[in-house]
C-alpha positions in Angstrom: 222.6 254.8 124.4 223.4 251.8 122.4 225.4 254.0 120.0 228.0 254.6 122.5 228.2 251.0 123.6 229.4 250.3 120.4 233.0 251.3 121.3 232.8 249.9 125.2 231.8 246.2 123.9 235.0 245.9 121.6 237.5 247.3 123.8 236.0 245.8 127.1 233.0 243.7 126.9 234.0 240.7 124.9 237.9 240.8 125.9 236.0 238.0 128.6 234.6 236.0 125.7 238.6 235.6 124.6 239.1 234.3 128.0 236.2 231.7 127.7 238.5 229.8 125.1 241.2 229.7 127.6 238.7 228.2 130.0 235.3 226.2 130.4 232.7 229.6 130.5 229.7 229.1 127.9 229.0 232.3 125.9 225.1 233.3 126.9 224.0 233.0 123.1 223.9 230.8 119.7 224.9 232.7 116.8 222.2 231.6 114.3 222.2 232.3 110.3 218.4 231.7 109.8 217.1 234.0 111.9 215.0 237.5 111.5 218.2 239.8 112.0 220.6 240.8 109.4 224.1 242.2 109.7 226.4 243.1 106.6 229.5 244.9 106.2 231.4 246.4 103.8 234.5 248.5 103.1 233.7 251.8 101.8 236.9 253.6 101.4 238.6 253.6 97.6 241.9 253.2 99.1 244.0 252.1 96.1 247.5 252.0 97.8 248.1 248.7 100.1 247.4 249.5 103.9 250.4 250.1 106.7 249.8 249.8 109.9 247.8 252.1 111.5 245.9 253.0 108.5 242.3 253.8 108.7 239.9 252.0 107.4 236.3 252.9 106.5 233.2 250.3 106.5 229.8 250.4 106.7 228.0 248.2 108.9 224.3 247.3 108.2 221.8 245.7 111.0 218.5 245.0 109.7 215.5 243.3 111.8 212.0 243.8 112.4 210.4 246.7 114.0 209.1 244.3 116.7 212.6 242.6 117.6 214.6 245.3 119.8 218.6 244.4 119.2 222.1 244.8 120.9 224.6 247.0 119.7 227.1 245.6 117.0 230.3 244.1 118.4 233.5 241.9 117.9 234.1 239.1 119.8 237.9 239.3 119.8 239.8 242.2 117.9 243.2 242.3 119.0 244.7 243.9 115.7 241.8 246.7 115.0 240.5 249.5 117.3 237.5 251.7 116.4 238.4 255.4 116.5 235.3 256.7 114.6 231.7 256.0 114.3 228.2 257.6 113.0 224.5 256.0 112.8 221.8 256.4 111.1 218.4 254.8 111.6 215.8 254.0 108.7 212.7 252.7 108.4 210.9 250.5 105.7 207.4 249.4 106.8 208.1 247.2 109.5 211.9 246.7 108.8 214.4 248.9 110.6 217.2 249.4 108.4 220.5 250.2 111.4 223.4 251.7 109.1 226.8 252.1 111.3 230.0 254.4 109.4 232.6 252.9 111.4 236.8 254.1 111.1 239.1 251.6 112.2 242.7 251.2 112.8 244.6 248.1 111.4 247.5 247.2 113.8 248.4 243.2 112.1 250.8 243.2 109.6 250.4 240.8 106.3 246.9 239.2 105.7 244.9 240.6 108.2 241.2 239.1 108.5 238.2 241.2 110.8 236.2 238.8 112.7 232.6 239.6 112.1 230.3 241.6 113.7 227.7 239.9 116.1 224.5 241.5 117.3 222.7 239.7 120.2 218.3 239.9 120.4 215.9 237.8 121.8 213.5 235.0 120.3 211.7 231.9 121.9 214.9 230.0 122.4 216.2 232.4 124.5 219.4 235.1 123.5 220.8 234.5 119.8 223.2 236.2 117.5 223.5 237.1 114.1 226.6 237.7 112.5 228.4 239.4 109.5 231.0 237.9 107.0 234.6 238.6 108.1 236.7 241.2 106.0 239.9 239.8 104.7 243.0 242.9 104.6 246.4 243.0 103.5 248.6 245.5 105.5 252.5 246.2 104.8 255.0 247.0 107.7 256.1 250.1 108.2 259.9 248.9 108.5 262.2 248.9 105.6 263.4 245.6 104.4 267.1 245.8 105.0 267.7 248.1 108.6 271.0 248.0 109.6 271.5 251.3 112.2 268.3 253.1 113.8 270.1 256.0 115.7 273.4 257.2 116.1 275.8 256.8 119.2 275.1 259.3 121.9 278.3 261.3 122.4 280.9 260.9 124.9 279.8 262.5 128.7 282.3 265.3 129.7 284.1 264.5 132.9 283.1 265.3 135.8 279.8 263.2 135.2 277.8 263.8 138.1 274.6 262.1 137.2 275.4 259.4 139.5 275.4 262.1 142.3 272.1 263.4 141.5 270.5 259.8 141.3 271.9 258.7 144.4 270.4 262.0 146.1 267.3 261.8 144.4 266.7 258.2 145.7 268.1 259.3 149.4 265.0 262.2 149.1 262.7 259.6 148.3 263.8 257.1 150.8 263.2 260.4 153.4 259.6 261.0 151.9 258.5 257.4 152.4 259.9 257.2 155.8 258.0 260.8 157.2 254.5 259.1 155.2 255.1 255.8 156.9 255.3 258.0 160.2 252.5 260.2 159.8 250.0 257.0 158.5 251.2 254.2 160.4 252.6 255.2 163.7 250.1 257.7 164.7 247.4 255.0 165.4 249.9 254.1 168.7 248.8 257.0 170.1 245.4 257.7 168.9 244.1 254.7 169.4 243.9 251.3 166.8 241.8 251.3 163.9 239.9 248.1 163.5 240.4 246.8 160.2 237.9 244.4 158.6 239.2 241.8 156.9 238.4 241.7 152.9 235.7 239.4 153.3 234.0 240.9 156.4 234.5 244.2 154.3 232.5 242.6 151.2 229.8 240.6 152.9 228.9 244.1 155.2 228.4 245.6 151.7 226.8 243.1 150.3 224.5 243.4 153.1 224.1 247.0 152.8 222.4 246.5 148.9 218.6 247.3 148.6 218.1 244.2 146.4 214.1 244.3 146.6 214.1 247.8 146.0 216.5 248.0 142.7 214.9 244.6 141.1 211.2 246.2 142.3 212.5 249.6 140.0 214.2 248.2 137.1 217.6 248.9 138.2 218.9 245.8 137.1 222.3 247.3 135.4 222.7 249.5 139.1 222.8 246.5 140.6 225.0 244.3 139.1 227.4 247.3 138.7 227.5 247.6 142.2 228.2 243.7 143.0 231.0 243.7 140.5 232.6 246.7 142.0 232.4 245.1 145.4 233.7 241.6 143.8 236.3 243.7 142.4 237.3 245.7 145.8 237.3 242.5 147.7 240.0 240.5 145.2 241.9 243.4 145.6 242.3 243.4 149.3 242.0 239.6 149.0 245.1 238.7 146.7 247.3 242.2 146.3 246.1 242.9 142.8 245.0 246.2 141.3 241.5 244.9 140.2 239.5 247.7 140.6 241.3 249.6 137.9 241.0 246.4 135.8 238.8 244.8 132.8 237.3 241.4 133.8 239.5 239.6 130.8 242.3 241.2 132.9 241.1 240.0 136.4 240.9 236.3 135.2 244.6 236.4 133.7 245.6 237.7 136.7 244.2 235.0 138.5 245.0 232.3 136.1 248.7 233.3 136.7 248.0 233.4 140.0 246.5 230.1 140.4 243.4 231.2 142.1 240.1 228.8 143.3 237.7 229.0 141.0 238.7 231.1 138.4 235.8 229.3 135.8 232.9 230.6 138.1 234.2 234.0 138.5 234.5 233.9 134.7 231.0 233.0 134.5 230.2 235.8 137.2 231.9 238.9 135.1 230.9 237.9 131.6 227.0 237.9 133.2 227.8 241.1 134.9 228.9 242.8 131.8 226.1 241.3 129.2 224.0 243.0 131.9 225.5 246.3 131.8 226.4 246.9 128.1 224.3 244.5 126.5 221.1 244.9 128.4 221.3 240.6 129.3 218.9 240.0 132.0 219.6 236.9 133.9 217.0 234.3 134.7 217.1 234.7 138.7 218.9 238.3 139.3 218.1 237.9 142.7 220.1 235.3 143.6 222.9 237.2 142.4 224.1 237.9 146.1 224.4 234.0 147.3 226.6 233.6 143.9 229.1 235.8 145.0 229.0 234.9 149.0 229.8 231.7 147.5 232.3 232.8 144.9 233.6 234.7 147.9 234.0 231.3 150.1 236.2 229.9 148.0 239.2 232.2 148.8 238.6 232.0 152.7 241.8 231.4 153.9 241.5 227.6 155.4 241.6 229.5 159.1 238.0 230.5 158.1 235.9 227.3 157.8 233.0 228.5 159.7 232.3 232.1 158.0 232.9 230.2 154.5 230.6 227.3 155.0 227.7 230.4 156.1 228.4 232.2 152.8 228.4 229.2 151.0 224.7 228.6 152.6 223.7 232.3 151.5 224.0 233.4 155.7 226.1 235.7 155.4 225.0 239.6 156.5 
């Protein structure tokens, strides 16, 4: 399992630790250089022609701790200009040393001297969660683009009279003006005669499902990852309905631009909320107090109450809500 979590932490993991810069969240670990755990990498291709972008490049990545210490799959912090599109492991052992050896392909998108931050795997010692990290890789890539480009393409040629493109589009956009106007009949207006359909509001639709969570019952089975997932998924679904943003199909870096640009309440705490939330589900994190996850978020979730609201948000605030 940690194999394949590889891949997930760079591309979605730690795009939350780049938002931690931008904002006051403390990371949940001290990268330490002293400690038990190991990680080196290398470049292991004999590529002797300078890289372009897009080139692949191979390395080998090297983790090794005792057989006692249990460790966290490799990761990058922030890698904006290289994307893994290959990886294989292999797992040795030397008396009580486990020797982790990663082949990993990646794709080098910066142009001129490139440098890949290092790799960071996360364990657990009497001080609570560390890191140990590798050396950064310096590259050189070339662009792609020749130096002097005066004409990409060549004009289109002349459109034949009659054109009647303008005809088509203005149809087109007539037939789709029609389409929305028989959907909006058939969803909207047929309520009048069936009846209403109560609609709760976002945050009477998140505190019933908050409610609805068997939190005794997932922390008494060890389905602490189950459990977060779900909370996240119905913090997501509520800043949806809540602000008009697609953040159920988003990465929790993305949310907290979105609400940065948005000027949102409390931007910092949900910050601190998703970077927890994913440490727990790719980096198997476990939180101090898990189960007073719930009164986090009713009070995460009191902070965008409209000001209409002051009773139900000072409840959640208090943990009452449900």
């Amino acid at each position: 399992m940690r194999l394949v979590t590889v891949f997930v932490l760079l591309l979605v993991l730690l795009g939350t630790v780049r938002a931690a810069g931008e904002d006051t969240v403390k990371l949940p670990y001290l990268v330490v250089s002293d400690g038990p755990v190991r990680v080196a990498v290398r470049r292991i291709d004999r590529r002797a022609t300078p890289l372009t972008v897009g080139d692949r490049v191979q390395l080998e990545l090297t983790v090794r701790h005792p057989r006692a210490i249990e460790v966290s799959a490799p990761f990058i912090e922030r890698a904006d200009d290289f994307v893994v599109t290959d990886q294989k492991r292999t797992i040795r052992y030397q008396g009580d040393t486990v020797l982790e050896v990663y082949q990993l392909t990646m794709a080098v998108f910066a142009v001129g001297e490139a440098k890949l931050p290092p790799f960071l795997v996360t364990y657990r010692d009497v001080s609570g969660l560390v890191a140990s990290a590798s050396d950064s890789l310096a590259l050189t890539v070339k662009s792609v683009l020749p130096d002097k480009m005066e004409d990409i393409n060549d004009l289109n040629p002349q459109v034949e009279f009659p054109n009647l493109l303008p005809l088509w589009v203005f149809l087109g956009a007539l037939a789709g003006l029609g389409l929305v106007f028989l959907l909006w009949r058939f969803f909207f207006r047929r309520p009048e005669k069936e009846g209403a359909v109560v609609t709760l509001t976002p945050w009477e639709e998140a505190e019933q499902a908050l409610a609805r969570i068997p939190v005794a019952e997932w922390l008494g089975s060890g389905q602490l990852k189950r459990y977060y997932y779900t909370v996240s998924e119905i913090v997501k679904r509520y800043l949806t309905r809540r602000f008009g943003f697609p953040a159920v199909d988003q990465t929790s870096s993305e949310i907290l631009r979105e609400m940065r640009t948005r000027r949102l309440p409390g931007v910092e705490r949900f910050g601190a909320f998703f970077l927890n939330a994913d440490l727990v589900k790719y980096a198997k994190f476990v939180p101090p107090a898990p189960e007073r996850l719930l009164d986090e978020v009713r009070a995460l979730i009191a902070l965008t109450i409209p000001e209409e609201q002051p009773v139900l948000a000072e409840e959640l605030k208090q943990g009452k809500g449900g």
